[in-house]
Jmol script that loads the backbone (N, CA, C; Angstrom):
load data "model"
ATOM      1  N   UNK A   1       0.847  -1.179   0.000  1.00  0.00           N
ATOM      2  CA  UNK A   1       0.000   0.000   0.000  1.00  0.00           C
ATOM      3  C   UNK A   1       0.885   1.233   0.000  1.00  0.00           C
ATOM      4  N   UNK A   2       0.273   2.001  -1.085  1.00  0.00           N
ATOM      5  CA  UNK A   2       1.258   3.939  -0.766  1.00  0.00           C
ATOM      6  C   UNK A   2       1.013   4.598  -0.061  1.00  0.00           C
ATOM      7  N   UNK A   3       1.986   5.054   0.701  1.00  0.00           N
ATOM      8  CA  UNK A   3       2.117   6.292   1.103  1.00  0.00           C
ATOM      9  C   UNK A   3       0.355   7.310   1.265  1.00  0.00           C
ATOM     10  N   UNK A   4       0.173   7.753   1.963  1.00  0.00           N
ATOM     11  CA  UNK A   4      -0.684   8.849   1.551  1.00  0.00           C
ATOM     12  C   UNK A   4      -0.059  10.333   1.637  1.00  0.00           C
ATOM     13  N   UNK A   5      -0.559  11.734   0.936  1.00  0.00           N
ATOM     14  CA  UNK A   5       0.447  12.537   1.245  1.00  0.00           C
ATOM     15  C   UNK A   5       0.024  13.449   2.585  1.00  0.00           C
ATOM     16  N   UNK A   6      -1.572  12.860   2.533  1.00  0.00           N
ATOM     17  CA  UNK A   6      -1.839  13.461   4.042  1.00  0.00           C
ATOM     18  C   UNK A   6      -2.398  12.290   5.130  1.00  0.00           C
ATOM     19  N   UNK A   7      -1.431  12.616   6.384  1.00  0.00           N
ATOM     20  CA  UNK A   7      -2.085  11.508   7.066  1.00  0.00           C
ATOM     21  C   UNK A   7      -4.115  11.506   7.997  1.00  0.00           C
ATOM     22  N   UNK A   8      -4.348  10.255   7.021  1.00  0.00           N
ATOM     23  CA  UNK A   8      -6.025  10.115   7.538  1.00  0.00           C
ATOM     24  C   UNK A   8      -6.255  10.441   8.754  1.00  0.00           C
ATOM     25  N   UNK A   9      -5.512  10.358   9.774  1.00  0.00           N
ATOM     26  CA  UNK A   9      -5.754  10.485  11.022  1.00  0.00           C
ATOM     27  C   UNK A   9      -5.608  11.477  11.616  1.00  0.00           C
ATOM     28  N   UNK A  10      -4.662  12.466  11.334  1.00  0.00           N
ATOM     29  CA  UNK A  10      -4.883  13.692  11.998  1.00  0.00           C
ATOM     30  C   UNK A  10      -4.517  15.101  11.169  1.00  0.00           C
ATOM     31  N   UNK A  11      -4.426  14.500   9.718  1.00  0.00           N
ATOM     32  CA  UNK A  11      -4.065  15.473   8.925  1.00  0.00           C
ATOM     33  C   UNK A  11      -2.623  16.436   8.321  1.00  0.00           C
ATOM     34  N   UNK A  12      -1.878  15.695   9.395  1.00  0.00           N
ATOM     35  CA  UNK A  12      -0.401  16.398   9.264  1.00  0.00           C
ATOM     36  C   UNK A  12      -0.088  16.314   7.561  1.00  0.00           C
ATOM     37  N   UNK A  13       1.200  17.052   6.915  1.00  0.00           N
ATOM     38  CA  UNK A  13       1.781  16.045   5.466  1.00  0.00           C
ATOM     39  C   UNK A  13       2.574  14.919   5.818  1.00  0.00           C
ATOM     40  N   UNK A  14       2.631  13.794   5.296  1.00  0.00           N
ATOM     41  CA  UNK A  14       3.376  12.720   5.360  1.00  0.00           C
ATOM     42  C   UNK A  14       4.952  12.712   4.773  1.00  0.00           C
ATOM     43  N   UNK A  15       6.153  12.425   5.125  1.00  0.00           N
ATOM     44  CA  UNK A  15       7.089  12.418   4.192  1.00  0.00           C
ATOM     45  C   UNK A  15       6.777  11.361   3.552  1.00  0.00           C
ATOM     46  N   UNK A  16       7.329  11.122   1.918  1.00  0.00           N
ATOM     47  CA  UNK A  16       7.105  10.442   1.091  1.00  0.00           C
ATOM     48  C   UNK A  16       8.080   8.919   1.457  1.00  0.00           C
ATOM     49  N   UNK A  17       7.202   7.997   1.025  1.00  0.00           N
ATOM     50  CA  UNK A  17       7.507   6.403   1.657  1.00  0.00           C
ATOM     51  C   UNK A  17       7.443   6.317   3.540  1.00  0.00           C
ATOM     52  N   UNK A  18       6.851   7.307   4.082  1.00  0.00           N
ATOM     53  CA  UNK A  18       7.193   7.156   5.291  1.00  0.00           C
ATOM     54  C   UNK A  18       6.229   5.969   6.285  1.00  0.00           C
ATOM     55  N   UNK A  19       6.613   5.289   6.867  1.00  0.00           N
ATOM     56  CA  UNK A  19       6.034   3.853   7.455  1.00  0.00           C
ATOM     57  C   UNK A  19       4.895   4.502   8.476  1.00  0.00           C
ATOM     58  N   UNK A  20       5.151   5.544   9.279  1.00  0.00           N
ATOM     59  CA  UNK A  20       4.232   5.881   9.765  1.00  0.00           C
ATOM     60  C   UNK A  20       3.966   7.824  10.352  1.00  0.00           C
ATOM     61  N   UNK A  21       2.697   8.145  10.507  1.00  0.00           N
ATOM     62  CA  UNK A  21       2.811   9.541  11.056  1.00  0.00           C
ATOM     63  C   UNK A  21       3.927   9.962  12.171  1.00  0.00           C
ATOM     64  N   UNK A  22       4.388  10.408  11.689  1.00  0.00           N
ATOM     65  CA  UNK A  22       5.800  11.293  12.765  1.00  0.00           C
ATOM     66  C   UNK A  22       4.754  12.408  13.641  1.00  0.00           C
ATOM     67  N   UNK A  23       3.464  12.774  13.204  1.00  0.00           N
ATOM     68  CA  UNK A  23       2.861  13.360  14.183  1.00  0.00           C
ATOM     69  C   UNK A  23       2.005  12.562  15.312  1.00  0.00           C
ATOM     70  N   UNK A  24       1.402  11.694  14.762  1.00  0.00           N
ATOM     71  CA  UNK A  24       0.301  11.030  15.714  1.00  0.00           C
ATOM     72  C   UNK A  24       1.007   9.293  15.674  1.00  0.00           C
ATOM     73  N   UNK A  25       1.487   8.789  14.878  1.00  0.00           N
ATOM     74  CA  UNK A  25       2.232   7.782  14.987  1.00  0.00           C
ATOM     75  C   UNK A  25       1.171   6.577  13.976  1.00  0.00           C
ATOM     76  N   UNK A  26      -0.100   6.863  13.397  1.00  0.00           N
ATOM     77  CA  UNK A  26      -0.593   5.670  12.318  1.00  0.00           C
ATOM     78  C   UNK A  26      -0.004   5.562  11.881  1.00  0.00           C
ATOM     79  N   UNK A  27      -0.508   4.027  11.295  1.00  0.00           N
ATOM     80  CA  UNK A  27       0.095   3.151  10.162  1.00  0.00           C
ATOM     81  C   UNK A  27      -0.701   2.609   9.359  1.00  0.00           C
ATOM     82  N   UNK A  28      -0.409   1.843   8.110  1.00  0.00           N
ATOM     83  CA  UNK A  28      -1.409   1.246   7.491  1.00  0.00           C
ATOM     84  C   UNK A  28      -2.375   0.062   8.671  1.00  0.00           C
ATOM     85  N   UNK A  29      -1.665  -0.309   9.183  1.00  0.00           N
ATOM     86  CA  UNK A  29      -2.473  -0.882  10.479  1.00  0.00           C
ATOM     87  C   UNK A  29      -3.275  -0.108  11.114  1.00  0.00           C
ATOM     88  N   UNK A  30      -3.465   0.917  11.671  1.00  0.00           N
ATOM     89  CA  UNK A  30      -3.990   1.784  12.072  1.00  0.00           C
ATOM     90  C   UNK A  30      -5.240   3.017  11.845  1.00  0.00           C
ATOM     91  N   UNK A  31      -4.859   2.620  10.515  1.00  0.00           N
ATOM     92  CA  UNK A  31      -5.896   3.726   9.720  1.00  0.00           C
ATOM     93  C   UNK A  31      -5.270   4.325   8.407  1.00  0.00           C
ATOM     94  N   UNK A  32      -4.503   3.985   8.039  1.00  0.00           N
ATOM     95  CA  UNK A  32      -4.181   4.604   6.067  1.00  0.00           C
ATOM     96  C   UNK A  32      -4.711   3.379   5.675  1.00  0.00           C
ATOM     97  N   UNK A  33      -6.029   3.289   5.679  1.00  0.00           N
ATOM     98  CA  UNK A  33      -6.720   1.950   4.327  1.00  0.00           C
ATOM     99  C   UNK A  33      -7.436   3.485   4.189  1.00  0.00           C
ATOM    100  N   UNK A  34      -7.876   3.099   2.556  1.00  0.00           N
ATOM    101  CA  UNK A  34      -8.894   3.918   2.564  1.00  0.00           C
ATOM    102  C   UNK A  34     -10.214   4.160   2.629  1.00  0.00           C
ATOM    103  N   UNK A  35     -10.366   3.635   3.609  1.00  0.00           N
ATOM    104  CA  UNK A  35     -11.704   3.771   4.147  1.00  0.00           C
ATOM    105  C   UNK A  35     -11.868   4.117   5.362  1.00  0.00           C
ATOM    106  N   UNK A  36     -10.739   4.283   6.052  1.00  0.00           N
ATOM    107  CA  UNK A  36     -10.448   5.704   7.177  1.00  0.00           C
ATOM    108  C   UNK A  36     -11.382   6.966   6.919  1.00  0.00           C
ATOM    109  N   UNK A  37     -11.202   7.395   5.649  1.00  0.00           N
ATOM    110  CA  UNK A  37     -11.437   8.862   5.653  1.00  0.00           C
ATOM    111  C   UNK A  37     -13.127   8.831   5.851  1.00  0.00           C
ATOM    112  N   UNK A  38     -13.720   7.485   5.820  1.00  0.00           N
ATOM    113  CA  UNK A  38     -15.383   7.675   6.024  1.00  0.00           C
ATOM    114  C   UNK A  38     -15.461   8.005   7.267  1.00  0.00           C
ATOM    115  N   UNK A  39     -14.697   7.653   8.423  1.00  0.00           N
ATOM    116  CA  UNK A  39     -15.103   8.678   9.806  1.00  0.00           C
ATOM    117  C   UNK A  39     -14.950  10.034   9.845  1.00  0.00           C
ATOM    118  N   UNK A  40     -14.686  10.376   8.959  1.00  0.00           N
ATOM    119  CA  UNK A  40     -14.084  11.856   9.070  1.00  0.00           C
ATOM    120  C   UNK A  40     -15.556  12.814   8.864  1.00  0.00           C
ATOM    121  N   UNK A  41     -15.454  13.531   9.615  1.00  0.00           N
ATOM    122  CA  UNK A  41     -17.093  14.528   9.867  1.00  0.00           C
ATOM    123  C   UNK A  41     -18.134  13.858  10.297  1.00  0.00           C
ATOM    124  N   UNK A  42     -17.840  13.086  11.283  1.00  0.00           N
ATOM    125  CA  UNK A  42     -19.143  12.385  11.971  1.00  0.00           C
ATOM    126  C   UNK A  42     -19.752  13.543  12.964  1.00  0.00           C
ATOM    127  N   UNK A  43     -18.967  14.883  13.327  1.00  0.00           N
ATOM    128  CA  UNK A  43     -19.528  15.997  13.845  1.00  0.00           C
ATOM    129  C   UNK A  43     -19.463  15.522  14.975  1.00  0.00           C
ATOM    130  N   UNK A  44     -18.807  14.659  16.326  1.00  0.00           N
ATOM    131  CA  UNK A  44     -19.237  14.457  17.475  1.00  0.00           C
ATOM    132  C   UNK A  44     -19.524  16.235  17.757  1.00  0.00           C
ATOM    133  N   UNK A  45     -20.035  16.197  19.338  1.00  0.00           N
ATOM    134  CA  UNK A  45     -20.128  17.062  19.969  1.00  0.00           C
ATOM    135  C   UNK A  45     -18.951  17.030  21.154  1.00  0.00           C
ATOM    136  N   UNK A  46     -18.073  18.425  21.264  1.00  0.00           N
ATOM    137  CA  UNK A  46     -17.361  17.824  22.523  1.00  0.00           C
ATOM    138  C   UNK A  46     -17.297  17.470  23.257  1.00  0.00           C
ATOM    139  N   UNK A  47     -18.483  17.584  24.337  1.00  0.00           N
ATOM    140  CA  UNK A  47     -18.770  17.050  25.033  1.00  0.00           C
ATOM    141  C   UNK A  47     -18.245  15.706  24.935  1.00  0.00           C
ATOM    142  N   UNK A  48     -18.292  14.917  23.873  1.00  0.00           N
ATOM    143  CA  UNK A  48     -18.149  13.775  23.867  1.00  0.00           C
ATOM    144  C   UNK A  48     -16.931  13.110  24.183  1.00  0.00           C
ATOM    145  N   UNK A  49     -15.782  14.230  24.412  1.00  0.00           N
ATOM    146  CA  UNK A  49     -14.564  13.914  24.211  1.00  0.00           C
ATOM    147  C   UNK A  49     -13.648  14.054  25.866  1.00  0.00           C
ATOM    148  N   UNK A  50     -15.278  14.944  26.553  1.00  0.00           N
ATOM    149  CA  UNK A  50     -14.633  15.100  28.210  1.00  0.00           C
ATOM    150  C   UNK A  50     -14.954  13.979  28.314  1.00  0.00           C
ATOM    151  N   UNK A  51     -14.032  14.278  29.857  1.00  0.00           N
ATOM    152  CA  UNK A  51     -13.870  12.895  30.801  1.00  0.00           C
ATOM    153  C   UNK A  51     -14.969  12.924  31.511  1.00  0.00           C
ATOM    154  N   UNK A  52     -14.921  11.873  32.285  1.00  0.00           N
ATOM    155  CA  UNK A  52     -16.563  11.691  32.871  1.00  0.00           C
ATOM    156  C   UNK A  52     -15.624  12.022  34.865  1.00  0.00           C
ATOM    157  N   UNK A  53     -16.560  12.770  35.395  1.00  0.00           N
ATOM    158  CA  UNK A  53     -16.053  12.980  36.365  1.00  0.00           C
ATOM    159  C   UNK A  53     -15.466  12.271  37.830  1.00  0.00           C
ATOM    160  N   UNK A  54     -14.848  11.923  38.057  1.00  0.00           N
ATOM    161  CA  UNK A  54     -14.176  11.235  39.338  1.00  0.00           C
ATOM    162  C   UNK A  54     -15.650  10.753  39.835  1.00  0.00           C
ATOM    163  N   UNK A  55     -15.602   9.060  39.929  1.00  0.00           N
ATOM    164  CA  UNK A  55     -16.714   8.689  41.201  1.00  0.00           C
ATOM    165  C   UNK A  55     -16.186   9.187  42.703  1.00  0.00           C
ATOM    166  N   UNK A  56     -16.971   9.461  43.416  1.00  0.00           N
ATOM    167  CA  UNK A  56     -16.814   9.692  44.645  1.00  0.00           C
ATOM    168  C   UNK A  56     -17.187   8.652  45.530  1.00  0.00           C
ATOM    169  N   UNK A  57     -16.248   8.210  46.804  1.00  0.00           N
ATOM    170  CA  UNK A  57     -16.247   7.481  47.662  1.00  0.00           C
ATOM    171  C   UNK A  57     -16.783   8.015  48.839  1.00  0.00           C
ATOM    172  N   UNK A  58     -17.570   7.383  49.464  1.00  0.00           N
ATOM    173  CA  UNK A  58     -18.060   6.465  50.811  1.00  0.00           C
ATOM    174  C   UNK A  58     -16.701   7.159  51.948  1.00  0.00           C
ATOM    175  N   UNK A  59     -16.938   8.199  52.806  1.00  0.00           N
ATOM    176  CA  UNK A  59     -15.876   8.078  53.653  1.00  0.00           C
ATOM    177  C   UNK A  59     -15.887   6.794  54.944  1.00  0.00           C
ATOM    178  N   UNK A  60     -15.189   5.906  55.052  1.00  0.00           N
ATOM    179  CA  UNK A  60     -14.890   4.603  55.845  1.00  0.00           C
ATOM    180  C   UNK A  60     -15.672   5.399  57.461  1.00  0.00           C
ATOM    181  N   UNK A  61     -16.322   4.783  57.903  1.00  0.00           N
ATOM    182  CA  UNK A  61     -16.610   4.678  59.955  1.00  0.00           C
ATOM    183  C   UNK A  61     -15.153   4.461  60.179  1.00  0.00           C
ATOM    184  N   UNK A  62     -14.514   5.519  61.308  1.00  0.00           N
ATOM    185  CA  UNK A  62     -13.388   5.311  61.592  1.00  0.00           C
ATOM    186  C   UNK A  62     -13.799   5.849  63.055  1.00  0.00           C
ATOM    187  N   UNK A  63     -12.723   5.016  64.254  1.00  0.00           N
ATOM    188  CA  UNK A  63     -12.836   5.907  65.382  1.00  0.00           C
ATOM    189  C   UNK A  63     -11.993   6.931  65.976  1.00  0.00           C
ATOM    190  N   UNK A  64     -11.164   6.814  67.067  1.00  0.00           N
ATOM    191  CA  UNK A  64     -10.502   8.554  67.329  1.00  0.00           C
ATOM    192  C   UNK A  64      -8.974   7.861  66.412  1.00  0.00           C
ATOM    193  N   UNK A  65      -8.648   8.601  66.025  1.00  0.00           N
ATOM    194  CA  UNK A  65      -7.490   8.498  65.115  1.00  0.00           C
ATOM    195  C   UNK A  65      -7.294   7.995  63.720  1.00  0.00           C
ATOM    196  N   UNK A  66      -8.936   7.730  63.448  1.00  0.00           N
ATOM    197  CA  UNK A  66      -8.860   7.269  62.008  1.00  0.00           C
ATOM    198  C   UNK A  66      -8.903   6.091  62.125  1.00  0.00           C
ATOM    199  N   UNK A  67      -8.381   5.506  62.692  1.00  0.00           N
ATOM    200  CA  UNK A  67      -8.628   4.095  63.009  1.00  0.00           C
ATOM    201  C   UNK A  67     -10.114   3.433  63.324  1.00  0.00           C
ATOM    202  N   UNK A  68     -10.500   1.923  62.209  1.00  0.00           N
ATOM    203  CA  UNK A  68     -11.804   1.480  62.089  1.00  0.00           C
ATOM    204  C   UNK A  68     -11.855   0.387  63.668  1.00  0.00           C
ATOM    205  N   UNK A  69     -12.702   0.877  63.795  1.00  0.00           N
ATOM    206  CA  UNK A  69     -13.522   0.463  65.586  1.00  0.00           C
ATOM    207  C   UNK A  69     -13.457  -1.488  65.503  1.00  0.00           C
ATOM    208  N   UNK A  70     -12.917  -2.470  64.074  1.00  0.00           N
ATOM    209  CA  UNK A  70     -12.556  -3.297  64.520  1.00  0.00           C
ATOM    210  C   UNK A  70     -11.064  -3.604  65.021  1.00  0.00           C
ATOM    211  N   UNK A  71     -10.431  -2.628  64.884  1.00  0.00           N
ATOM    212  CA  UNK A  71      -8.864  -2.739  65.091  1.00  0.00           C
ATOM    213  C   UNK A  71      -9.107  -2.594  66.526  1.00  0.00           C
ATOM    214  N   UNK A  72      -9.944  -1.096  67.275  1.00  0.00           N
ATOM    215  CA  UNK A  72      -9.805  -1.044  68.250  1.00  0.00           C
ATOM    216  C   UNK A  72     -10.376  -2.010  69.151  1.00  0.00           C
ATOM    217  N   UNK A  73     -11.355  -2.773  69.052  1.00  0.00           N
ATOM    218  CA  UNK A  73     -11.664  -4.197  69.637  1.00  0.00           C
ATOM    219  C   UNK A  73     -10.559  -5.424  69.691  1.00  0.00           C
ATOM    220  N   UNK A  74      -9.784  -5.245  68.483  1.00  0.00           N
ATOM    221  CA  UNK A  74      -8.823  -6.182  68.680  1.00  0.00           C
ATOM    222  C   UNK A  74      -8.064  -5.724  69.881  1.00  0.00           C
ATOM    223  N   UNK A  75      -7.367  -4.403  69.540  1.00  0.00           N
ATOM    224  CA  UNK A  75      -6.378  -4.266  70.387  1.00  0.00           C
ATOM    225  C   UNK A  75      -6.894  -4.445  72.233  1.00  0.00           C
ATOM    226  N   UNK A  76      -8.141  -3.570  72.135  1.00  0.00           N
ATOM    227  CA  UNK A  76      -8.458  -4.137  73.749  1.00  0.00           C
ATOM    228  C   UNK A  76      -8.709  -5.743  74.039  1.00  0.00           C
ATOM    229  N   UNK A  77      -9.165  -6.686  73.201  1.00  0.00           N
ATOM    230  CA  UNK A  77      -9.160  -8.032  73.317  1.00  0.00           C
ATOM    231  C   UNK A  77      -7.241  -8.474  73.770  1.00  0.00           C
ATOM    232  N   UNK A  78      -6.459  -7.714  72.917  1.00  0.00           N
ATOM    233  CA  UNK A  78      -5.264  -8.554  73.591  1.00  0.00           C
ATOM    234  C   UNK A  78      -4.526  -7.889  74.572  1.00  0.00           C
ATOM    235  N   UNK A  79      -5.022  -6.309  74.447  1.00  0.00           N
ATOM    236  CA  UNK A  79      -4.772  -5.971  76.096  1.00  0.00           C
ATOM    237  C   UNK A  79      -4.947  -6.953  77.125  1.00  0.00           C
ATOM    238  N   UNK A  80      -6.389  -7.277  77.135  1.00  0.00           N
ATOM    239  CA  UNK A  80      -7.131  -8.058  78.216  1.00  0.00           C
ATOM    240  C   UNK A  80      -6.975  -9.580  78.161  1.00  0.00           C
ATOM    241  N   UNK A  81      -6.158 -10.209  77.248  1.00  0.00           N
ATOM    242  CA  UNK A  81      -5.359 -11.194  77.325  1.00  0.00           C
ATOM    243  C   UNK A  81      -4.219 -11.911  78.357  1.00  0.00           C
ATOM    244  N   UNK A  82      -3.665 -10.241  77.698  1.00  0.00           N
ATOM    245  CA  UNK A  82      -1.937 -10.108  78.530  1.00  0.00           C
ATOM    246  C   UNK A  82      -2.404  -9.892  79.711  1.00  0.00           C
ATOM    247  N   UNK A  83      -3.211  -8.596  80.166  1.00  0.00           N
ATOM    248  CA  UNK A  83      -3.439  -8.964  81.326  1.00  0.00           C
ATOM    249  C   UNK A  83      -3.710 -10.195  82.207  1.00  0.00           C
ATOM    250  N   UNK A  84      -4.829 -10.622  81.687  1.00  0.00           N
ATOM    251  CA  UNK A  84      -5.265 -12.461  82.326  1.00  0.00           C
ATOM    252  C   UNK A  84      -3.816 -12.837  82.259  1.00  0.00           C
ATOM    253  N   UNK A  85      -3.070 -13.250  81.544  1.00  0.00           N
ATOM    254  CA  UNK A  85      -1.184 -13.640  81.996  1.00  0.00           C
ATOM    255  C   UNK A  85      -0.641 -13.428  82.499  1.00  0.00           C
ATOM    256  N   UNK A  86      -0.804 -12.080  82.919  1.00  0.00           N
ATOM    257  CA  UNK A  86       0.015 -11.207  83.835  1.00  0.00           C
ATOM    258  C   UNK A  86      -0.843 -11.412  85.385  1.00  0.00           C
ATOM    259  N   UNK A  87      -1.970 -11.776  85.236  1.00  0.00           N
ATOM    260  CA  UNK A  87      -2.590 -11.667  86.551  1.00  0.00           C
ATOM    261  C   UNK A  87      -2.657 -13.218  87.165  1.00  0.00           C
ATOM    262  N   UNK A  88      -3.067 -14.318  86.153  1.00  0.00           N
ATOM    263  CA  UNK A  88      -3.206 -15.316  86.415  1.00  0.00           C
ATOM    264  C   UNK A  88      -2.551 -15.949  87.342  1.00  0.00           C
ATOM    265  N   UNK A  89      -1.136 -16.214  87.034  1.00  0.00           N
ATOM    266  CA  UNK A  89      -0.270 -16.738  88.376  1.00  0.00           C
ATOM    267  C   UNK A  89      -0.377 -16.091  89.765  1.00  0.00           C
ATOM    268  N   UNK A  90      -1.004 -14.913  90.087  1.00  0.00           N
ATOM    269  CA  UNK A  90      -1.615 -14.371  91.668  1.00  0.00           C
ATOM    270  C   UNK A  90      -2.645 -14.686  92.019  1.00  0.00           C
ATOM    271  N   UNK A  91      -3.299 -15.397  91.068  1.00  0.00           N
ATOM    272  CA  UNK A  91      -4.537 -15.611  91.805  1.00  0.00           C
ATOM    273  C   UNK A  91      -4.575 -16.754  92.363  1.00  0.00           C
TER     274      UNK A  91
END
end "model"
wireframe off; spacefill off
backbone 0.3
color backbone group
């Protein structure tokens, strides 16, 4: 397949025999068949071309320090462990 002298895809000039756009980077893989140029003036609207905006998250149940209220159950569960170990042999 030749060369085209303008590239289908974004319009730059092509150098002659060149393998692919030095501006946007197509190739005949890519879009120089000719039947590329039938997308051309489909008119989107821009809109179409923004990004869609950040989902927003759920802020987490946390208790004093940010920390989620099952950590702090753990940690008093092995407080009250060590203690029972520490106390056990006096009783």
């Amino acid at each position: 397949m030749r060369t085209p002298s303008e590239c289908p895809v974004c319009g730059e000039d092509l150098p002659p025999k060149a393998r692919s756009c030095p501006h946007c980077g197509a190739d005949e893989r890519t879009g120089w068949d000719e039947d590329a140029s039938r997308y051309d003036g489909v008119d989107l609207p821009d809109s179409a071309f923004e990004d869609a905006p950040a989902p927003t998250r759920r802020p987490r149940r946390s208790g004093p320090g940010g920390i989620h209220p099952f950590w702090w159950l753990v940690a008093l569960g092995l407080a009250l462990l060590f203690l029972w170990g520490l106390l056990a042999p006096l009783i």
